[in-house]
PyMOL CGO cylinders between C-alpha atoms (Angstrom):
from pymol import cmd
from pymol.cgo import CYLINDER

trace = [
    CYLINDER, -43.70, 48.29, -21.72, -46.88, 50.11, -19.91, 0.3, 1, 1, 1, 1, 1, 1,
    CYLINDER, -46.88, 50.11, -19.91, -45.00, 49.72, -16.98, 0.3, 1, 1, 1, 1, 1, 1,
    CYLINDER, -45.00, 49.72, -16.98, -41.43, 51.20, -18.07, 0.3, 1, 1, 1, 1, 1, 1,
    CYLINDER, -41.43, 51.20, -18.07, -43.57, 53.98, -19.27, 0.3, 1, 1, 1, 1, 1, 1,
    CYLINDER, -43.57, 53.98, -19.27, -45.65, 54.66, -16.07, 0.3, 1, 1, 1, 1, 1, 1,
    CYLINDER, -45.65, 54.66, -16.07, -42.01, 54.38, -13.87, 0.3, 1, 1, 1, 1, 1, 1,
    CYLINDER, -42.01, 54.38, -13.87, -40.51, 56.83, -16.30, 0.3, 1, 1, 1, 1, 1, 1,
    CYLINDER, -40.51, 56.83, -16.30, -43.22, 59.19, -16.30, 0.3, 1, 1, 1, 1, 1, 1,
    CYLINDER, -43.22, 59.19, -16.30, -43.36, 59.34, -12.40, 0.3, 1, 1, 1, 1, 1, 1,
    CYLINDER, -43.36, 59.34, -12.40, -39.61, 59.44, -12.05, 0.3, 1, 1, 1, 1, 1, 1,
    CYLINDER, -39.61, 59.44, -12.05, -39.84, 62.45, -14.62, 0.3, 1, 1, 1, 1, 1, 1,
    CYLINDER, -39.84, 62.45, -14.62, -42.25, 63.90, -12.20, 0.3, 1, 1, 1, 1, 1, 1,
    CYLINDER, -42.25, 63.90, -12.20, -40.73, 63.52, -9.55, 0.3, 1, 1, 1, 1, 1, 1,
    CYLINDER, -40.73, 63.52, -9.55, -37.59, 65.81, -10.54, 0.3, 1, 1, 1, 1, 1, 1,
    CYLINDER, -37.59, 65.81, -10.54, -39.73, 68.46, -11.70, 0.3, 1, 1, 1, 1, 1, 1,
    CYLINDER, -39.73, 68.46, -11.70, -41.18, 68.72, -8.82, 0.3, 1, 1, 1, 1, 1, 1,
    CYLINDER, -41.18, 68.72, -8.82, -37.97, 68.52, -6.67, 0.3, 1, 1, 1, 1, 1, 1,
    CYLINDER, -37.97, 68.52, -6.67, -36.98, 71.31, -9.00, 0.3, 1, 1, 1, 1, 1, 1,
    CYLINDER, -36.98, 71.31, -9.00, -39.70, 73.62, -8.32, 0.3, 1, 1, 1, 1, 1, 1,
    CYLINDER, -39.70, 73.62, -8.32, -39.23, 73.01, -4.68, 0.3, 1, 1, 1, 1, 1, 1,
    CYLINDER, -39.23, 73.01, -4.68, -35.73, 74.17, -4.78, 0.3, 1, 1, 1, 1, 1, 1,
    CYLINDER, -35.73, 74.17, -4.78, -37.12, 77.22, -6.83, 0.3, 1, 1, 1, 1, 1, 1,
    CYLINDER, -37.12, 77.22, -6.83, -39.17, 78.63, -4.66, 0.3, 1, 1, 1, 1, 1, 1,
    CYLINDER, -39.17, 78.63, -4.66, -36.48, 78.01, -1.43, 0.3, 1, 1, 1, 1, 1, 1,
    CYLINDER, -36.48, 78.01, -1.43, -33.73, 80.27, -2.93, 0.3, 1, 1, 1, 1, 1, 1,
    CYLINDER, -33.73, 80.27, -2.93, -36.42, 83.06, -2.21, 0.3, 1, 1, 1, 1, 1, 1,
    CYLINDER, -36.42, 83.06, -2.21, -37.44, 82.10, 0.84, 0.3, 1, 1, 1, 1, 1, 1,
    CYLINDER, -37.44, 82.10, 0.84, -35.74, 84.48, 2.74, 0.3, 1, 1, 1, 1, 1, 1,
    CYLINDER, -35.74, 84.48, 2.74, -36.70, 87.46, 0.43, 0.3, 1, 1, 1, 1, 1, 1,
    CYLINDER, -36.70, 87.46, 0.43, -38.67, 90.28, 2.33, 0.3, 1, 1, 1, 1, 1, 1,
    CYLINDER, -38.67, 90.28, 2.33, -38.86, 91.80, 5.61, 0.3, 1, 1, 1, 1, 1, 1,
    CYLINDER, -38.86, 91.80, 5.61, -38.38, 89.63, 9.03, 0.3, 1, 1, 1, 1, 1, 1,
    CYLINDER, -38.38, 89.63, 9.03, -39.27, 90.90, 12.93, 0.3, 1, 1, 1, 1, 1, 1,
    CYLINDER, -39.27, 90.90, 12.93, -36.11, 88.61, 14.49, 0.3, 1, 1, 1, 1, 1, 1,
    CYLINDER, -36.11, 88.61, 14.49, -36.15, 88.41, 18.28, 0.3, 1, 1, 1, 1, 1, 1,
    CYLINDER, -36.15, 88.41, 18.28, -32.87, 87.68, 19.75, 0.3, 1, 1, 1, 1, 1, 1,
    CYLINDER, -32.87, 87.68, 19.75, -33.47, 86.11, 23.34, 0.3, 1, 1, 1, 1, 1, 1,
    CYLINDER, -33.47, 86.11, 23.34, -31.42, 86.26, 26.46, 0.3, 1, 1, 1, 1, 1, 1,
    CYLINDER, -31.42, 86.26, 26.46, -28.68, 89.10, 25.53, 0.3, 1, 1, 1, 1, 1, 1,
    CYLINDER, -28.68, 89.10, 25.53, -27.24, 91.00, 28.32, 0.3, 1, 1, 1, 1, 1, 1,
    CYLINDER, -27.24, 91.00, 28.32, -29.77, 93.91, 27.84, 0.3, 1, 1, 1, 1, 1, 1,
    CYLINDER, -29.77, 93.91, 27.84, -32.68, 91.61, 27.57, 0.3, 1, 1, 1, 1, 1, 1,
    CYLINDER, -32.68, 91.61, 27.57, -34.40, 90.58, 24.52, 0.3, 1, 1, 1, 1, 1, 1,
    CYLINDER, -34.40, 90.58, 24.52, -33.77, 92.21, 21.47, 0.3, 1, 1, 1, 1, 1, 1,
    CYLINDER, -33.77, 92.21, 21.47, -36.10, 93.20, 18.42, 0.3, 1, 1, 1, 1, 1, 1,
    CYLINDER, -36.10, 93.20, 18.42, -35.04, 93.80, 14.92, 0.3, 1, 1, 1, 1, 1, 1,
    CYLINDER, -35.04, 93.80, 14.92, -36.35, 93.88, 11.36, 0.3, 1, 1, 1, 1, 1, 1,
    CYLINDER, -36.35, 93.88, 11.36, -34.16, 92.40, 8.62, 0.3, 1, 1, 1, 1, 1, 1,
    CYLINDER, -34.16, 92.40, 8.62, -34.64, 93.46, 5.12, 0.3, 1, 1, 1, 1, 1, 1,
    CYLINDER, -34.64, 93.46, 5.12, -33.41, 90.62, 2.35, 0.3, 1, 1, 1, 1, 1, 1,
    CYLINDER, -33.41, 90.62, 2.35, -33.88, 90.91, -1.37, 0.3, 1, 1, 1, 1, 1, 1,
    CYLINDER, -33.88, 90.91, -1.37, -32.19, 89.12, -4.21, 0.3, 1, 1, 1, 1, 1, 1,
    CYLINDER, -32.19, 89.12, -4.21, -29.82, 91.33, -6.75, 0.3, 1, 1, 1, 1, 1, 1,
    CYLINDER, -29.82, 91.33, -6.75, -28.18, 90.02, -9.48, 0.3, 1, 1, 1, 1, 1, 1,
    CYLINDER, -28.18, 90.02, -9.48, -28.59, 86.56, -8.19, 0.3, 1, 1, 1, 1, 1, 1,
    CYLINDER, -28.59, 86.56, -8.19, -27.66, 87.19, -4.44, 0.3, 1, 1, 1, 1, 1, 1,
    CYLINDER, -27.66, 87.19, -4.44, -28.96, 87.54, -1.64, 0.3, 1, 1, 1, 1, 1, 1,
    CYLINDER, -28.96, 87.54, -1.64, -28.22, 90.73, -0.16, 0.3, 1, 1, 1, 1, 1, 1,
    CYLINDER, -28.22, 90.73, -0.16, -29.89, 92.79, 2.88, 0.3, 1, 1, 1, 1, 1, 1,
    CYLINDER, -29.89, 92.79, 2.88, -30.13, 95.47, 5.68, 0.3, 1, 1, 1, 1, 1, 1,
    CYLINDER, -30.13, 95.47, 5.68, -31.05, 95.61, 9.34, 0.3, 1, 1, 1, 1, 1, 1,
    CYLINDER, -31.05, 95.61, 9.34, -33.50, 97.98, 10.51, 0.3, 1, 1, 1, 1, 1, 1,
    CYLINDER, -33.50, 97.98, 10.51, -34.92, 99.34, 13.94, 0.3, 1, 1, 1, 1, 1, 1,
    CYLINDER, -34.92, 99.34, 13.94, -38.11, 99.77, 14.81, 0.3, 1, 1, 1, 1, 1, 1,
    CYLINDER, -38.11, 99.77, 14.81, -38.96, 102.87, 13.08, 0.3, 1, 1, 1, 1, 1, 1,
    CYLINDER, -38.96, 102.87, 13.08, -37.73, 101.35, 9.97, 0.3, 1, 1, 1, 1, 1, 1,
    CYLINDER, -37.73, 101.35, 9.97, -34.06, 103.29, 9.64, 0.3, 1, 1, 1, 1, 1, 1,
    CYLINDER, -34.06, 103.29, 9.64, -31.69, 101.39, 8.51, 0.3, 1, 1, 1, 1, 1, 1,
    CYLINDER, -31.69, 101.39, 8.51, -29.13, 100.96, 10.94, 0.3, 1, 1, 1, 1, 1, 1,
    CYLINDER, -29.13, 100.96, 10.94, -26.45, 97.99, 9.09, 0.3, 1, 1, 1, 1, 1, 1,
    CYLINDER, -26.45, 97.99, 9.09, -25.84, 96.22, 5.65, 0.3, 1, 1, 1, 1, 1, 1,
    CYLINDER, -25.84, 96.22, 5.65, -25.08, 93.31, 6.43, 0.3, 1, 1, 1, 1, 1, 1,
    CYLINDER, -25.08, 93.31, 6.43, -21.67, 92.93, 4.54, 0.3, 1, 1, 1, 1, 1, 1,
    CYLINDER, -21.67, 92.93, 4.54, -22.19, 88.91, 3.90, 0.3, 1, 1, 1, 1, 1, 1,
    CYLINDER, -22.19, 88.91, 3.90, -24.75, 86.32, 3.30, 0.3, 1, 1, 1, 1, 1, 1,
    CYLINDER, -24.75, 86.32, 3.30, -23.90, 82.77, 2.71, 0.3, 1, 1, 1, 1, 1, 1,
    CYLINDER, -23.90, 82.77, 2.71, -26.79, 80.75, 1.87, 0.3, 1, 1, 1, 1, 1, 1,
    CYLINDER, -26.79, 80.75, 1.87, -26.91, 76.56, 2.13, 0.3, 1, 1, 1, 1, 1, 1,
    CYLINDER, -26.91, 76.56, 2.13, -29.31, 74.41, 1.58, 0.3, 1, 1, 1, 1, 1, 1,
    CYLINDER, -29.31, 74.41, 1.58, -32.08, 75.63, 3.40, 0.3, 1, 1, 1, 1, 1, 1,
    CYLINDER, -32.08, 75.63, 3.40, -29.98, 78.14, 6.00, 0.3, 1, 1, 1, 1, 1, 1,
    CYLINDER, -29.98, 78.14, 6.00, -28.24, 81.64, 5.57, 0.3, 1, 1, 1, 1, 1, 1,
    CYLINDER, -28.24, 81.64, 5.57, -25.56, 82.98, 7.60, 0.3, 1, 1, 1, 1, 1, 1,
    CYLINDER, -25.56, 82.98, 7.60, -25.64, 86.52, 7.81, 0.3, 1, 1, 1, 1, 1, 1,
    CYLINDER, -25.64, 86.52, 7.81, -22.28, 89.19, 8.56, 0.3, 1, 1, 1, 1, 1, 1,
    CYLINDER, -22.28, 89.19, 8.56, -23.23, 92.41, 9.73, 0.3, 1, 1, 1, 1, 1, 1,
    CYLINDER, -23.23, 92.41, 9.73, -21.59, 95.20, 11.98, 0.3, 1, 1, 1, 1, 1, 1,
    CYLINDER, -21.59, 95.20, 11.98, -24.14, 96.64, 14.67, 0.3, 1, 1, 1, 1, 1, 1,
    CYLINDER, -24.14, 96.64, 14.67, -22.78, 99.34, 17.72, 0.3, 1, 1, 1, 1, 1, 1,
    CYLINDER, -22.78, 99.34, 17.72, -19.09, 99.26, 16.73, 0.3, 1, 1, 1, 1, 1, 1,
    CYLINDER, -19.09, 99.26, 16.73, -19.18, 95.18, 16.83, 0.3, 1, 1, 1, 1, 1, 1,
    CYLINDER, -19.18, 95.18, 16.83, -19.08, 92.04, 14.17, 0.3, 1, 1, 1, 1, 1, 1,
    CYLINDER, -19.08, 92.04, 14.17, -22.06, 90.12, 14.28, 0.3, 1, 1, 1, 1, 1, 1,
    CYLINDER, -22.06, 90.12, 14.28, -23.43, 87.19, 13.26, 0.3, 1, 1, 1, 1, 1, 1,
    CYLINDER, -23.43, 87.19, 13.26, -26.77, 85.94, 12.61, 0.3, 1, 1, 1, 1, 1, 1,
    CYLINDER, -26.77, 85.94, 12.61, -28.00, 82.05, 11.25, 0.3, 1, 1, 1, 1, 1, 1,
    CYLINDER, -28.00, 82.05, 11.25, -31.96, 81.62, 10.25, 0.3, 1, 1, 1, 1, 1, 1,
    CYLINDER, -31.96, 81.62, 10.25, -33.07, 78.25, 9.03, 0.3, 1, 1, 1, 1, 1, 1,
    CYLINDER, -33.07, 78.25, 9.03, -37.00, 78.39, 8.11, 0.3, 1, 1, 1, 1, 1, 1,
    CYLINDER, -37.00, 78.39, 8.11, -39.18, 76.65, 10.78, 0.3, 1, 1, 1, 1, 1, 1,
    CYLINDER, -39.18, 76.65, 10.78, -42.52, 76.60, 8.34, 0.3, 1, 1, 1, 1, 1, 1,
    CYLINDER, -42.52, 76.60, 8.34, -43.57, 78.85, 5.87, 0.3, 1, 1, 1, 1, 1, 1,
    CYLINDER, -43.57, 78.85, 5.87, -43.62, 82.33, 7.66, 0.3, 1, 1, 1, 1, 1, 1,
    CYLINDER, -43.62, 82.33, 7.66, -41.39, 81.52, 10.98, 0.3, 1, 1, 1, 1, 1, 1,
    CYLINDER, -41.39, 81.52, 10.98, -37.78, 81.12, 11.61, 0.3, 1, 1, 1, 1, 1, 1,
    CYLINDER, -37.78, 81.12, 11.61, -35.39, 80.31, 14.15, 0.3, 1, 1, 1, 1, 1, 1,
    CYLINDER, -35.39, 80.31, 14.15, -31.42, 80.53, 14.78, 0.3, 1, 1, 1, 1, 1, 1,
    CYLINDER, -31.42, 80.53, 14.78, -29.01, 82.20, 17.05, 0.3, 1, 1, 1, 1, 1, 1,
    CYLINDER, -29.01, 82.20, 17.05, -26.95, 85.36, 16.79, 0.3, 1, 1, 1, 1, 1, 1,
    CYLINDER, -26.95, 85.36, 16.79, -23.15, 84.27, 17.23, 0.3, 1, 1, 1, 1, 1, 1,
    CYLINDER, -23.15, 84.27, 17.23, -23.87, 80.92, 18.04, 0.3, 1, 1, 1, 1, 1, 1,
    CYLINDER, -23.87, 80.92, 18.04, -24.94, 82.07, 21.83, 0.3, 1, 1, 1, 1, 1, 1,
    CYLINDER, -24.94, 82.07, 21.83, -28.31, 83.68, 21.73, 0.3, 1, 1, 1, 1, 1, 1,
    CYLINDER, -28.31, 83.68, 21.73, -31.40, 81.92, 20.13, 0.3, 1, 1, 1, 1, 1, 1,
    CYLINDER, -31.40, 81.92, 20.13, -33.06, 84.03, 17.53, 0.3, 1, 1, 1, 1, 1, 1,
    CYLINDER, -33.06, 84.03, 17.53, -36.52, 83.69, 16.38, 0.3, 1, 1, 1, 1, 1, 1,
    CYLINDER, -36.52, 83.69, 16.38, -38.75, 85.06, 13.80, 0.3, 1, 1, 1, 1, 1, 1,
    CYLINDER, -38.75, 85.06, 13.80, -41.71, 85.98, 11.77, 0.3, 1, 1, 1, 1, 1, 1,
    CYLINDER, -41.71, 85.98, 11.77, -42.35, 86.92, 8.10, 0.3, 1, 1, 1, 1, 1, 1,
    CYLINDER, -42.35, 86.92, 8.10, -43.58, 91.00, 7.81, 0.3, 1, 1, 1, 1, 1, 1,
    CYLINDER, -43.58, 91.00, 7.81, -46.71, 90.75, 5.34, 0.3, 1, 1, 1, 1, 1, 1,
    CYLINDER, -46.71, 90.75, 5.34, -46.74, 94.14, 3.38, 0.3, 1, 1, 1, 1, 1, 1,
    CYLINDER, -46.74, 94.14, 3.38, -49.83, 95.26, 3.00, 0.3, 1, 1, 1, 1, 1, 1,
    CYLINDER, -49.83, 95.26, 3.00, -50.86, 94.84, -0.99, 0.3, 1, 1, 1, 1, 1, 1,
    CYLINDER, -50.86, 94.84, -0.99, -51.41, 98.15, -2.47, 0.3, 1, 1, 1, 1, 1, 1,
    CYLINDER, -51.41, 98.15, -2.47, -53.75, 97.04, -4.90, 0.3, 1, 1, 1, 1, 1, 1,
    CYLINDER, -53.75, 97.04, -4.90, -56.24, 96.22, -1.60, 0.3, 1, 1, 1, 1, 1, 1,
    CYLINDER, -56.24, 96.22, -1.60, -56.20, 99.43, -0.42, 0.3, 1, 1, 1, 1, 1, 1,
]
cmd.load_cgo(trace, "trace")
């Protein structure tokens, strides 16, 4: 019976803590990313992209490197541990796909032909300052 009780209590703890896990990935996206895109025709490319989570979904904005906003990006679908990202940039459809590489680095491509790659923006915390 000590045994059935031991298995039961680590099987129990084992979902929770699958649970958590798939918590904290539904928000791993959320904040501001510096994505490279590698090898276009004009060279590398640098943007930010904004994500935040509104009524439940994941929504966002890309940015230049002043910070304007220069697209919404129209469509997110998120999978397991991916998004796939719609947005319209110089009069063209593009798309973007980030899977997480560790906690503060991604990686991807921009319609399936260019490799992307990028790094978490840490805000500064005002309460530091």
């Amino acid at each position: 019976m000590k045994k059935l009780s031991l298995l039961l209590a680590l099987i129990i703890g084992l979902l929770f803590s699958t649970a958590v896990k798939a918590q904290s990935t539904a928000n791993y996206f959320v904040g501001k990313w510096a994505i490279t895109v590698i090898g276009t025709p004009n060279g590398d490319t640098k943007l930010t992209f904004a994500f935040e989570r509104k009524d439940g979904k994941l929504i966002g904005t890309v940015r230049d490197s002043t910070d304007k906003e220069v697209s919404k990006i129209t469509q997110i679908d998120e999978n397991d541990k991916t998004i796939n990202a719609e947005f319209t940039i110089n009069d063209h459809d593009v798309t973007l796909s980030l899977e997480p590489m560790d906690d503060d680095h991604v990686k991807g491509s921009v319609m399936g032909m260019f490799d992307a790659k990028g790094t978490r923006i840490k805000e500064a915390d005002p309460e530091k300052k």
